[in-house]
N, C-alpha and C positions, 0 to 999 in steps of 0.2 A: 729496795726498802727505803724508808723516807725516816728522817729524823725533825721530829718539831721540836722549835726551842723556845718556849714561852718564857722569856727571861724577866719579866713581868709576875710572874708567875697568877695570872689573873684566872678568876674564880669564872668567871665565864666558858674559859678554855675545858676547866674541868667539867663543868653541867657539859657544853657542849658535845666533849668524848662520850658521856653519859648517854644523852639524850640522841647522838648517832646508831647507838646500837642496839642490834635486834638478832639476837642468837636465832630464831626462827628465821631468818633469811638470808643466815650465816655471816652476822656482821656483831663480833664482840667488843667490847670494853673489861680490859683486864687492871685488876687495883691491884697491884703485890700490897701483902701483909707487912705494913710499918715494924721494924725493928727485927726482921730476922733475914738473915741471906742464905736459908737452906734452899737449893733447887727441887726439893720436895716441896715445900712451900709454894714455890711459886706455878707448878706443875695443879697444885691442888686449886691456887688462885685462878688459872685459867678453866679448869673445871666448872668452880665457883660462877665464872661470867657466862659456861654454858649453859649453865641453869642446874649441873650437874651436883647438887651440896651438902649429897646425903651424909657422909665422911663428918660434917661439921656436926653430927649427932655426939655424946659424948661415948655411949656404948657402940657404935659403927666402928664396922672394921678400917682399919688403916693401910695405907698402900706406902710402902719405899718409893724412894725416888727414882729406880729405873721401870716399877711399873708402872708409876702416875703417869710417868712420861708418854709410854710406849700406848697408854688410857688417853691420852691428850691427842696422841699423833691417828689413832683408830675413829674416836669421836671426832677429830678434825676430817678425816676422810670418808666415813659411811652418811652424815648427814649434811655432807658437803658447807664446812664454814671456813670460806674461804678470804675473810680478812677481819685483820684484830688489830685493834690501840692499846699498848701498853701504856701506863700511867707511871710516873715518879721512876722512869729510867736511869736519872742520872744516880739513884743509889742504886742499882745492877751492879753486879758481879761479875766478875769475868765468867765464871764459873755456869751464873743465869744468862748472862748474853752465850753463851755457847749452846747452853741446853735450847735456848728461842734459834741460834742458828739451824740447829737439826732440825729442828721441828719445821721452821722454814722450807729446808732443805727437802723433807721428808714428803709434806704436804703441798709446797707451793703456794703456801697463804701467804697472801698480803700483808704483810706488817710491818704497821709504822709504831716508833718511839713518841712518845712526849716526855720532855727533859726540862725541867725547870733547872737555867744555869745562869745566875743575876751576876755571876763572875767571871773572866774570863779563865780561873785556872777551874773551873768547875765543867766548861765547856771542855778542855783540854785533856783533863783527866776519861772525861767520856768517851771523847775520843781515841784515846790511845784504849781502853777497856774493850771498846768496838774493834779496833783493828788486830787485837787481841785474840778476840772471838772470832775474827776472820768475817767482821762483816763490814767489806768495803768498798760496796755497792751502792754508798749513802745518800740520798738526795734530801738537803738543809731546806727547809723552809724556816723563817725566822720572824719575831714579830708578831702581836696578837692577832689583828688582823690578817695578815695571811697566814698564822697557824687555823684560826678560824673557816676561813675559804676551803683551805687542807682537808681540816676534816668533813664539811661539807654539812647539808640539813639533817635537822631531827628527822628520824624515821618516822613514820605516819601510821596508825593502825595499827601498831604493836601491842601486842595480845599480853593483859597481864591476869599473874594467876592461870589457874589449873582451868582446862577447857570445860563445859557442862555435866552434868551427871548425866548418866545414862541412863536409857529409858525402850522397852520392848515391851510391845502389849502382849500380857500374860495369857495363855490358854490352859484353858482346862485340861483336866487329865484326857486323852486321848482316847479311844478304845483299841483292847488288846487284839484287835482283827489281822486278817491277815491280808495280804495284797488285794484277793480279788473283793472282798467287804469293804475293807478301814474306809474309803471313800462314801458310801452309803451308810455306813454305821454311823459315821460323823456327822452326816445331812439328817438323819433323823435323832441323833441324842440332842445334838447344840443348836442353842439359839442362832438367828443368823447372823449377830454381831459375831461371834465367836468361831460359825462354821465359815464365814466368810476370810478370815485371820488365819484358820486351820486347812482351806482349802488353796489358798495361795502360795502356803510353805509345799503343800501336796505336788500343788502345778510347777512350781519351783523346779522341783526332786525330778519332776516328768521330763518335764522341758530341757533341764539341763543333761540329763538322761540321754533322752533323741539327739541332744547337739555332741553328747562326747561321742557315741556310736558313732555318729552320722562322718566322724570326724577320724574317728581310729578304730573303728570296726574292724575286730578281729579277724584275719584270714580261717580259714576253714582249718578243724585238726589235723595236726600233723605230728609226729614223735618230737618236736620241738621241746626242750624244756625235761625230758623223761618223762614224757602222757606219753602214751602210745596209742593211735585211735581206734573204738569201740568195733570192737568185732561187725555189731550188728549196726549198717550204716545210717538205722531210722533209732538209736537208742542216743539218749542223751550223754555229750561228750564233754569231761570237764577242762576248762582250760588248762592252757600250763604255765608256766612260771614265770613267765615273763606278762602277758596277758593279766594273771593275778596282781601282780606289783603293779600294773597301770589301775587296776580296776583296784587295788586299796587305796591308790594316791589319789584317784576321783571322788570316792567314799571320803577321805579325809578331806578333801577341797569343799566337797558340796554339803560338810556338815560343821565345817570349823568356827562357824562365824556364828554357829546356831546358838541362840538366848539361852535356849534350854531344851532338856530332853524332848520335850512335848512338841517342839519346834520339832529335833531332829527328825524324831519316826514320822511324822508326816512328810518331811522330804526323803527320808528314805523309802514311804511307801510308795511316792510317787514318783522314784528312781526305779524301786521294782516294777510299776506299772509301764515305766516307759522301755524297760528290758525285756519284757513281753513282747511288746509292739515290734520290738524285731524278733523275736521268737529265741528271748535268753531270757533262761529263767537266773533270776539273781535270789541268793536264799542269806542271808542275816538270821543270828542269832534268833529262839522267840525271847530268850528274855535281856531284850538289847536293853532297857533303860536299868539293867542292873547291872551291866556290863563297866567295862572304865573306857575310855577312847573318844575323839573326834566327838561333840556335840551333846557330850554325854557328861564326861569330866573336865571341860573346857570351859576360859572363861574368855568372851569374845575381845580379843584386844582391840578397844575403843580408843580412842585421843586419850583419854582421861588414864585407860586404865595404863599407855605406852609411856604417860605424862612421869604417872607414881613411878614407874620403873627405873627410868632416867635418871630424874630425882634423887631417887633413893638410891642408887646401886650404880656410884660413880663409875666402877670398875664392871668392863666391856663385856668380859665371862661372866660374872654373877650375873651382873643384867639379862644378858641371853639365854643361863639358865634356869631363871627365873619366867622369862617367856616361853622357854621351850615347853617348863611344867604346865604351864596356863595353856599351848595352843594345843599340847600333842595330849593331852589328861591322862598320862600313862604313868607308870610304875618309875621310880628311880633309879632299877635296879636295869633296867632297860637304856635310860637316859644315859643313864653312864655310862655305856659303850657305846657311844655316839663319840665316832671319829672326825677329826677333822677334814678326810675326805668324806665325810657322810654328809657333808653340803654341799649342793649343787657348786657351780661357775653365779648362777643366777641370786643365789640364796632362799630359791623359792621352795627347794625340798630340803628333808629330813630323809634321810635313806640307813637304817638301824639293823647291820645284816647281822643278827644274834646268834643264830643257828649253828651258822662255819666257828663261831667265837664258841658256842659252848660243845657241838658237836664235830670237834675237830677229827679229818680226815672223811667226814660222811659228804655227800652231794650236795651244793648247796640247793636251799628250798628261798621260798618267796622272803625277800626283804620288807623289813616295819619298814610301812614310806608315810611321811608326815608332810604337807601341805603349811608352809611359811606364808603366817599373811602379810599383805604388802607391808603393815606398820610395825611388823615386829624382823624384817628384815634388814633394817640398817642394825639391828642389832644384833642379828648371825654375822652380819659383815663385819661388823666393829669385832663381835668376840676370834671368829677366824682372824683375822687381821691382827686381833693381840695374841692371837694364840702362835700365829706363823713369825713374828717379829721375838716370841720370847727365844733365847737361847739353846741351842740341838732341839727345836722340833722339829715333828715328821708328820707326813700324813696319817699315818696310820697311829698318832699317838692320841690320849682323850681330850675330848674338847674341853669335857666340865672335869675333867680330872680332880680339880681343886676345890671343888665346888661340892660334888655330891662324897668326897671319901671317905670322911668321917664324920658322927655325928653330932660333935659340938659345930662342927662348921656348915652343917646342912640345918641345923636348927638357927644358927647364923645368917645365913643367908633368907630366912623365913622371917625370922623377925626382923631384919633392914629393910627387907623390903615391902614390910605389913599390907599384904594381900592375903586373902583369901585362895586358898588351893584347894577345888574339891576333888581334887586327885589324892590328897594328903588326907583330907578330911573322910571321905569315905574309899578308904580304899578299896579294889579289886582284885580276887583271885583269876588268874589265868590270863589270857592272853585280850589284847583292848579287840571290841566286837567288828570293827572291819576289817582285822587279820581275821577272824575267826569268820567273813563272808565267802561265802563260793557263788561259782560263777558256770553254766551250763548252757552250749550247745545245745538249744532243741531240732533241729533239721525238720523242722516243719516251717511252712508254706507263713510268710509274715504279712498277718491282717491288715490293712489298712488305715492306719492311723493318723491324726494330725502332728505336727511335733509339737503343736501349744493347743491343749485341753482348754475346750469350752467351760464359761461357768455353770454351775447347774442352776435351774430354775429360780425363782423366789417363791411359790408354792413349797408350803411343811405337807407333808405326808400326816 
């Protein structure tokens, strides 16, 4: 740890701490709040310098001091910010130099002091406050100029303000065809600016299709799972349970990102099209765009929209279940039995086994599996990681426990973090449509196909 002593106390020192840091590449500037020495405070000031300042709303919810902390130590380690300058050190507390040891300690971040101390019992008393808090690993730098050296150049290319707005070129309503049409119905209803946008998402669903098969192709039936196979060896054999749960987690992968429904059913027809090509018929709801789930009730998490979240929803859990609503567009009443082992190692699934949880004692059948995109995964990390640090958890206890259990604090958590939720807004009866997809063994002979589909002409019919 390093301690600077600008005993000068020159204004330059300060721009400079300033103009070093860049939260986006894990390098902060933290101001503690003049005139108060609660370690709440200063838990929320490091927040503050991650960009994290929703909390400083007047109606936002408020965090104690042991959660800020445990907020500080999860956000320091899921987006990896691995060194911080503290400002106006020499008013710390023993109490704030302890809470910055843990945190230290916990993370591994780099942190240096700056101490304005124009006296020598000013530097003294600092001292003994540090050896206090057990931090006596100190290396003095002294001096304007080499406090300046210390802290080194302004950052360059530091992004201010919230990233662009987002932008997907809209399609038209789709036609309600079925696999072996939607592709032909589309070349002849839309113009070509429009069937050219609609046939891309199509080849998408194809393509991606051929690569998972091609990749985890199902071995042949077997009583795996309780299917037991088809009497008649040329009749169609439906997967079993484990097979199911790969083929829901790909349905959620391949439609998460989707703009909008009109996007989705085009890559889900060209997901059916490519299940064909190996001789499995894949069967979706017909009336998927009324459905809730993956692509349907989902809003794609952009920079901008990971941006608001952060922002507004200083605290690890809310934040995450706030994304969970936006990636998975499913019911709350589901989200909520989302355990803390219901996330991978990687944080890349959602695994929601509701069935065992409401039919206790029966077999278990296929798990809701939900598909984590990359930018909304430091924030399953950060929320397990506050979840596992708070006191007597377990795995098997709930993740948004706090979040979704009652409804002043689930209307709470909506308006902190002022997004849009068409999960909320048009809700869904019954189950989201890619639990509700099956999957069939045809045992016929598999046609020859490309694994990336040709465009079709520029001749209109």
């Amino acid at each position: 740890m390093r301690l600077l002593l600008d005993s000068d106390d020159d204004h330059a020192v300060h721009r400079a701490a300033y103009q070093w840091a860049d939260p986006a590449r894990g390098r902060i500037t933290v101001d503690p709040t003049p005139h108060t020495t609660s370690p709440a405070y200063l838990a929320l000031d490091v927040l503050r310098a991650m960009g994290r300042d929703g909390f400083s709303r007047p109606e936002a919810e408020r965090m104690s001091t042991d959660p800020a902390w445990r907020a500080v130590t999860c956000w320091t380690l899921a987006p990896d910010v691995h060194e911080a300058i503290v400002l106006r050190a020499h008013r710390l507390t023993v109490e704030r130099l302890r809470r910055l040891a843990a945190w230290r300690a916990d993370t591994g971040i780099r942190l240096t002091l700056l101490a304005h101390t124009p006296e020598q019992a000013d530097e003294q008393r600092l001292r003994e406050h540090l050896t206090a808090a057990g931090l006596t690993d100190v290396v003095t730098v002294r001096g304007t100029t080499a406090v300046l050296g210390a802290i080194g150049p302004a950052a360059t290319g530091r992004r201010v303000g919230p990233p662009p707005r987002d932008h997907a070129y809209p399609l038209p309503t789709v036609p309600r065809s079925g696999v072996a049409s939607f592709r032909a119905d589309c070349w002849r209803r839309q113009n070509a600016t429009d069937f050219a946008h609609t046939d891309g998402q199509y080849r998408t669903g194809y393509a991606a299709a051929r690569t998972w098969l091609a990749r985890t192709l199902p071995p042949q039936p077997s009583a795996v799972g309780g299917i037991e196979p088809a009497a008649d060896p040329t009749a169609p054999t439906p997967w079993n349970l484990q097979e199911t749960e790969a083929l829901r987690l790909f349905l959620a992968r391949l439609t998460v990102s989707s703009p909008s429904p009109q996007h989705t059913v085009a890559r889900v027809r060209g997901a059916q099209a490519g299940f064909l090509s190996r001789s499995l018929l894949l069967n979706v709801p017909d009336d998927l765009t009324s459905r809730a789930g993956p692509g349907i009730t989902t809003v794609p998490l952009t920079p901008r929209v990971v941006h608001t979240i952060t922002v507004r929803l200083p605290n690890p859990l809310r934040a995450a279940a706030i994304a969970a609503l936006l990636f998975t567009g499913t019911d709350t009443s589901l989200l909520s039995m989302t355990q803390i082992a219901s996330v991978d190692e990687a944080h890349a699934t959602v695994a929601i086994d509701r069935d065992s949880r409401i039919h206790i004692g029966e077999p278990p059948g296929p798990r809701h599996m939900y598909t984590v995109p990359p930018r909304a995964r430091p924030l399953l990390r950060a929320a397990v990681e506050f979840r596992r640090r708070t006191p007597r958890a377990a795995d098997n206890h709930g993740l948004f426990a706090n979040c979704f259990g009652t409804t002043p604090r689930f209307e709470a958590l909506i308006a902190d973090a002022g997004l849009p939720v068409p999960a909320l807004a048009h809700p869904h009866s019954g189950d989201d449509w890619h639990t509700a997809a099956r999957c069939w063994h045809l045992h016929t002979p598999a046609p020859p196909a490309p694994d990336v589909l040709p465009r079709l002409g520029e001749l209109r019919p």
